[in-house]
C-alpha positions as CSV (number, residue, x, y, z in Angstrom):
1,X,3.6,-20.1,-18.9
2,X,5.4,-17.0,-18.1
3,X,6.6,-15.8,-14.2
4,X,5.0,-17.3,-11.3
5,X,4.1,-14.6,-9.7
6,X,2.3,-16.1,-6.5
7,X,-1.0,-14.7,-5.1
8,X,-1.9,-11.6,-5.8
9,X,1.3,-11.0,-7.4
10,X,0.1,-10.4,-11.1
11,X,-2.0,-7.2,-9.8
12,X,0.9,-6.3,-8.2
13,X,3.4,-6.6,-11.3
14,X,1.2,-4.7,-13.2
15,X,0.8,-1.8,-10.6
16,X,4.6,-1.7,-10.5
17,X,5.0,-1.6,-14.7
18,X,2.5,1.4,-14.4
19,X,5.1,3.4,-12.1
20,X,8.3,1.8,-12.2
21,X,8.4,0.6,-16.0
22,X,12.2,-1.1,-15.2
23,X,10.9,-2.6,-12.3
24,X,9.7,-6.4,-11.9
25,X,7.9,-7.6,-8.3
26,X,8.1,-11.3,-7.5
27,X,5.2,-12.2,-4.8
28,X,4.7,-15.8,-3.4
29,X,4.1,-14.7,-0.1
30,X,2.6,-17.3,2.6
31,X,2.7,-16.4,6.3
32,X,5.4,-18.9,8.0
33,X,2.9,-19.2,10.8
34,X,-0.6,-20.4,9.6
35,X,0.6,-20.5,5.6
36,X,-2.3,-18.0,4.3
37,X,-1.6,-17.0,1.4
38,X,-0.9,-13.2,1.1
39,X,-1.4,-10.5,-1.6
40,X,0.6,-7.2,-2.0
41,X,-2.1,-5.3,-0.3
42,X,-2.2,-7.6,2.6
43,X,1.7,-6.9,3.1
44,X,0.6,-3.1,3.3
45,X,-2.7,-3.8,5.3
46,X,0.0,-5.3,7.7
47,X,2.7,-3.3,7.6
48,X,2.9,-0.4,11.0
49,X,3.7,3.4,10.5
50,X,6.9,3.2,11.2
51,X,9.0,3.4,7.8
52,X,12.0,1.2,9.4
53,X,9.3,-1.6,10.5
54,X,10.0,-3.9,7.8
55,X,7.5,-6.5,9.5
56,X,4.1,-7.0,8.2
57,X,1.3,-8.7,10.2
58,X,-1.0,-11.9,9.1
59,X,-4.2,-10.8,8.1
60,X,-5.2,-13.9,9.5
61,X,-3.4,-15.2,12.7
62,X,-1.9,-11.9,13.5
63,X,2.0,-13.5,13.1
64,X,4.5,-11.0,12.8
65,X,7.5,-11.3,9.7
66,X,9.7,-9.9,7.1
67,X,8.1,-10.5,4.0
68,X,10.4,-12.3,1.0
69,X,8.7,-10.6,-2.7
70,X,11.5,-9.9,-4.6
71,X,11.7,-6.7,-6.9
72,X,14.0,-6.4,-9.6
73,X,15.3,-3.3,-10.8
74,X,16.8,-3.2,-14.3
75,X,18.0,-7.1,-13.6
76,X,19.7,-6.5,-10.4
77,X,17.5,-7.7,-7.3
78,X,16.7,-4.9,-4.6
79,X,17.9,-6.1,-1.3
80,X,17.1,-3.0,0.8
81,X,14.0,-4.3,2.9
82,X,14.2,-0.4,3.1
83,X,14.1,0.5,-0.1
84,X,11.9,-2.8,-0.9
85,X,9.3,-1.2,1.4
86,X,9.8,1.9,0.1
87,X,9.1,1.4,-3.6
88,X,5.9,-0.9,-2.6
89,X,4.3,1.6,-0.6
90,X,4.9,3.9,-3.1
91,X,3.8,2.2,-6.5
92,X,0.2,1.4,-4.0
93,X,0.0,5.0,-3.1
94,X,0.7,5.8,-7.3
95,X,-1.7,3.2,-8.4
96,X,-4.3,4.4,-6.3
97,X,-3.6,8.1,-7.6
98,X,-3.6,6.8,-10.9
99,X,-7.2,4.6,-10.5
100,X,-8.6,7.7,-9.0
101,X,-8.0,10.0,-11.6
102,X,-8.9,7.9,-14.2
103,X,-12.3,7.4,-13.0
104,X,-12.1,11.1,-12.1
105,X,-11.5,11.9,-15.5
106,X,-14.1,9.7,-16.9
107,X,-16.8,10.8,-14.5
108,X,-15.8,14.7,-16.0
109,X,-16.3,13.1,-19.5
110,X,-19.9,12.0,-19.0
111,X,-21.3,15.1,-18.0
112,X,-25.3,14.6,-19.6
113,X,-28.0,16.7,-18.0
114,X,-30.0,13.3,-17.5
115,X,-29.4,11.7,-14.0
116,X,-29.0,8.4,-13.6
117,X,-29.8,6.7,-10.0
């Protein structure tokens, strides 16, 4: 039961409740091209330097398009593909931060004199 959150999307939901606790990411992406299914990182993978780009690229057949997750925010739906992009670059960038320190911290935690290879 619950959401369907699409491929990938579950990861992605809980990345965003870690950063943005009033936010809620829908993800059923497919690529309109070749139909691959894509993952939140594969929008990112995909997505060029440029800020205003909204476009990300197939992983897969290289087809270029606006992705469609939804994010909700407190109920309301973001429409900004700015501010859409914006938040999912962010919460990736965050979660990464976040998975680093954590094993950072448990890596200072277990600090025996024995070495393990």
């Amino acid at each position: 039961g619950g959401m369907d959150w699409g491929t990938g999307g579950f990861e992605a939901a809980v990345r965003f409740s870690h950063v943005f606790p009033e936010v809620r990411i829908k993800l059923k992406e497919e690529c309109p091209e070749c139909g691959t299914a894509m993952a939140d990182v594969d929008i990112r993978a995909g997505w060029s330097g440029n800020m205003n780009d909204y476009t990300t690229r197939c992983p897969n057949c290289s087809e270029k398009f606006v992705p469609r997750f939804a994010l909700m925010e407190s109920g309301e739906r973001v429409k900004s593909p700015s501010k859409r992009r914006r938040m999912l670059h962010f919460t990736a960038a965050a979660a990464a931060e976040t998975t680093t320190t954590a094993s950072a911290a448990k890596k200072k935690k277990k600090k025996k004199k024995k070495k393990k290879a």
